[in-house]
Backbone as CSV, one residue per row, in Angstrom:
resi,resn,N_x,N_y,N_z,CA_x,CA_y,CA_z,C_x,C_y,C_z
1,UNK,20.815,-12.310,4.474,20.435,-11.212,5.328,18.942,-11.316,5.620
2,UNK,18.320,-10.899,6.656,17.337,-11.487,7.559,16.116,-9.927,7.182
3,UNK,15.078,-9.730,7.331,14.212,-8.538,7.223,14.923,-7.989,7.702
4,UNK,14.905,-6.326,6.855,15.135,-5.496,7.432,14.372,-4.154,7.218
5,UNK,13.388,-4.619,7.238,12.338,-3.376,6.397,12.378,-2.573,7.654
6,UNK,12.110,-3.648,8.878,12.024,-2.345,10.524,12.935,-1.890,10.429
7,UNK,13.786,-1.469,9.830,15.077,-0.354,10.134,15.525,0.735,9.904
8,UNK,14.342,1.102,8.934,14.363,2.145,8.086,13.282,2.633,8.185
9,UNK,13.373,4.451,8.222,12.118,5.050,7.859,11.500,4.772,6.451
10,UNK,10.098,4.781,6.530,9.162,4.924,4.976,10.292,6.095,3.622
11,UNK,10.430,5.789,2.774,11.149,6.741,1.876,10.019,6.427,0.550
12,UNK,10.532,7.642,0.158,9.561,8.009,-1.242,9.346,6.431,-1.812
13,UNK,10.446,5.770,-2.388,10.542,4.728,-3.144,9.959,3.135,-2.236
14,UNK,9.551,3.344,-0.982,8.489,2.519,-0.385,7.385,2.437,-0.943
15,UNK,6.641,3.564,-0.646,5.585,4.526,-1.297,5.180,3.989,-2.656
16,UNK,6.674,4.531,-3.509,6.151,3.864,-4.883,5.984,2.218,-5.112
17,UNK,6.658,1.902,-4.108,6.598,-0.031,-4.532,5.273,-0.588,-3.917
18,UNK,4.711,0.097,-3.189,3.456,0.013,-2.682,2.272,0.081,-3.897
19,UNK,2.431,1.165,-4.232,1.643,1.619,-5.390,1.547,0.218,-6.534
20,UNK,3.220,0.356,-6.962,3.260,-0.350,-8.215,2.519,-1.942,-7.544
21,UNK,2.788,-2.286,-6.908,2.383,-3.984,-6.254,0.621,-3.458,-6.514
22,UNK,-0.047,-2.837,-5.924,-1.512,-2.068,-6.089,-1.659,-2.416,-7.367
23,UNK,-0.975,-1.769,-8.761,-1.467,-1.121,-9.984,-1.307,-3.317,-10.492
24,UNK,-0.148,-3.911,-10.182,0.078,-5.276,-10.179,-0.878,-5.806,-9.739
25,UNK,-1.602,-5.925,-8.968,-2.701,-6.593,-8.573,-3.855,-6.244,-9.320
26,UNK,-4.045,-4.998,-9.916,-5.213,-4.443,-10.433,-4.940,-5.183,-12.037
27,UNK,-3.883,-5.318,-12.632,-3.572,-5.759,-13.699,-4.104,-7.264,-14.000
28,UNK,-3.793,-7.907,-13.172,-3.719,-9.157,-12.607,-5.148,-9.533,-12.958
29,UNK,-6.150,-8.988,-12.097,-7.297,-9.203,-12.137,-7.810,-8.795,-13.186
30,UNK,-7.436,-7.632,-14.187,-8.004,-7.462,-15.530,-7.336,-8.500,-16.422
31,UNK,-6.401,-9.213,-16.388,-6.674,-10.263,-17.131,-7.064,-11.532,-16.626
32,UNK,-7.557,-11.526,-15.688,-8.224,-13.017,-14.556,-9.766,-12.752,-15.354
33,UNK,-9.978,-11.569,-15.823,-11.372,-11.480,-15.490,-11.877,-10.822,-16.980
34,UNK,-10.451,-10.259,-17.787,-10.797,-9.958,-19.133,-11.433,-8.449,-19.440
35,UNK,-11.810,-7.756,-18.613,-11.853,-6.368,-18.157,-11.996,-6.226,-16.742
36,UNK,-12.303,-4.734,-16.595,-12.258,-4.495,-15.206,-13.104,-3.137,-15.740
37,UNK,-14.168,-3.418,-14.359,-15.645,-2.445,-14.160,-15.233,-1.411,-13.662
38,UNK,-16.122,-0.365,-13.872,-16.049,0.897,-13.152,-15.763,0.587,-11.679
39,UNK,-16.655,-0.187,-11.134,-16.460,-0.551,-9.257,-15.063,-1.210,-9.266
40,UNK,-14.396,-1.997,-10.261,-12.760,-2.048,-9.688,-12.234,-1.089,-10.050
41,UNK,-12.134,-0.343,-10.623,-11.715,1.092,-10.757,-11.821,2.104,-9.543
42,UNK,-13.104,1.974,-9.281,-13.400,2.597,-7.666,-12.321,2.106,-6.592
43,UNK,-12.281,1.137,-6.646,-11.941,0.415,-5.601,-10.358,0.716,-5.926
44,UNK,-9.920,0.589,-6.740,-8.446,0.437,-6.762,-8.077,1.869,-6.463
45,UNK,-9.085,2.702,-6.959,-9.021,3.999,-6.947,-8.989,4.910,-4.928
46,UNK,-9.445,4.218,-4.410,-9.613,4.046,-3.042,-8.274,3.129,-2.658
47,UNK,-7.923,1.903,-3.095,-6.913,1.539,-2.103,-5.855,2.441,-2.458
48,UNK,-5.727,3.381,-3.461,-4.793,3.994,-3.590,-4.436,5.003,-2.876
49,UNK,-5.526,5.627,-2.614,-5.681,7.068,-1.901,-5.215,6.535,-0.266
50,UNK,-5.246,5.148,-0.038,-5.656,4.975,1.322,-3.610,4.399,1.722
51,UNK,-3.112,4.025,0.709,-2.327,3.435,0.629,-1.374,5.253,0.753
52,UNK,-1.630,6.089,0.111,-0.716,7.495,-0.091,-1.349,7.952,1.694
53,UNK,-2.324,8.301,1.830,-2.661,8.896,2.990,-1.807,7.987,4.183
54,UNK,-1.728,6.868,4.348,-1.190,6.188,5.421,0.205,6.132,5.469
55,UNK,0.368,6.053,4.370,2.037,6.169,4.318,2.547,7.519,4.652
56,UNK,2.239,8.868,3.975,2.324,9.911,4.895,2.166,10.177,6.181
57,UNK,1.142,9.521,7.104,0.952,9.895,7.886,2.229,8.920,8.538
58,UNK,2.366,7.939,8.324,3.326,7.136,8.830,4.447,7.477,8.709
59,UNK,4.928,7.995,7.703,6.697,8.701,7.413,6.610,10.093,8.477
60,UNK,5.586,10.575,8.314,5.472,12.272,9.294,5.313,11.737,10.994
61,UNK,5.460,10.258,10.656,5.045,9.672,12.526,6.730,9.117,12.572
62,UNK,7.711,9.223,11.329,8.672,8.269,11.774,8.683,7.030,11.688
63,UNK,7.733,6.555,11.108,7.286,4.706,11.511,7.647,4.324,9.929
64,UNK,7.969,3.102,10.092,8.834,1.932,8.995,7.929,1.386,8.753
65,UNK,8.554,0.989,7.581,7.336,-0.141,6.541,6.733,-0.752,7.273
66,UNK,7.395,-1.628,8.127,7.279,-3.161,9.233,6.040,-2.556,9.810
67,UNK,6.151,-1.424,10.379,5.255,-0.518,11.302,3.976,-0.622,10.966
68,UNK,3.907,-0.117,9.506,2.546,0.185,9.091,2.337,-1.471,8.231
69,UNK,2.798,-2.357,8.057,2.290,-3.390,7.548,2.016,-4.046,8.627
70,UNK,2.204,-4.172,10.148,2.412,-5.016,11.019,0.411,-4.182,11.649
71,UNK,0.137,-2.772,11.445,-1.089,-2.104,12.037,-2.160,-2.732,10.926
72,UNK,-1.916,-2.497,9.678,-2.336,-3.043,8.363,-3.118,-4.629,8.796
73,UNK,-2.278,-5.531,9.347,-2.624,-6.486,8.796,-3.543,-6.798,10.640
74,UNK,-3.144,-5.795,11.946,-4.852,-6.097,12.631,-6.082,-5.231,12.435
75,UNK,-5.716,-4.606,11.365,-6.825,-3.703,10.905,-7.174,-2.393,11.464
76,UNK,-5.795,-1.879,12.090,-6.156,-0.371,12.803,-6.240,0.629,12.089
77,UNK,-6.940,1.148,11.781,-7.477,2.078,10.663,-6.353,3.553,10.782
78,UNK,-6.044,3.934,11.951,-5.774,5.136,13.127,-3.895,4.509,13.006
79,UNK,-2.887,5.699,12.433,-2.079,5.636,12.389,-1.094,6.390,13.818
């Protein structure tokens, strides 16, 4: 079976796999690097907020994963 992420609205459990892949990457790098600083803390702390805010605004727009990963990746800030 071929993508089918465009087919579906954003649901809670998007949301969370978003997150968890986030908290996975943040992990990742605390053992790449053997701790992790207050500024990756910031930072992760920010892609998080940015990652919940967009996805709301995107489920309250109707728009699918595909949607907001496809704006994501030319950098449109504006959902």
């Amino acid at each position: 079976m071929g993508d089918v992420t465009g087919l579906f609205n954003l649901t809670d459990n998007d949301i969370f796999v978003m997150m968890e892949l986030a908290y996975e990457k943040m992990i990742a790098l605390r053992n790449r690097k053997g701790h992790l600083s207050s500024h990756d803390l910031k930072i992760f702390d920010g892609c998080s907020s940015l990652i919940l805010s967009l996805c709301k605004q995107g489920r309250d727009r109707g728009m699918t994963l595909k949607d907001i990963s496809e704006r994501a990746a030319k950098h449109e800030p504006r959902i």
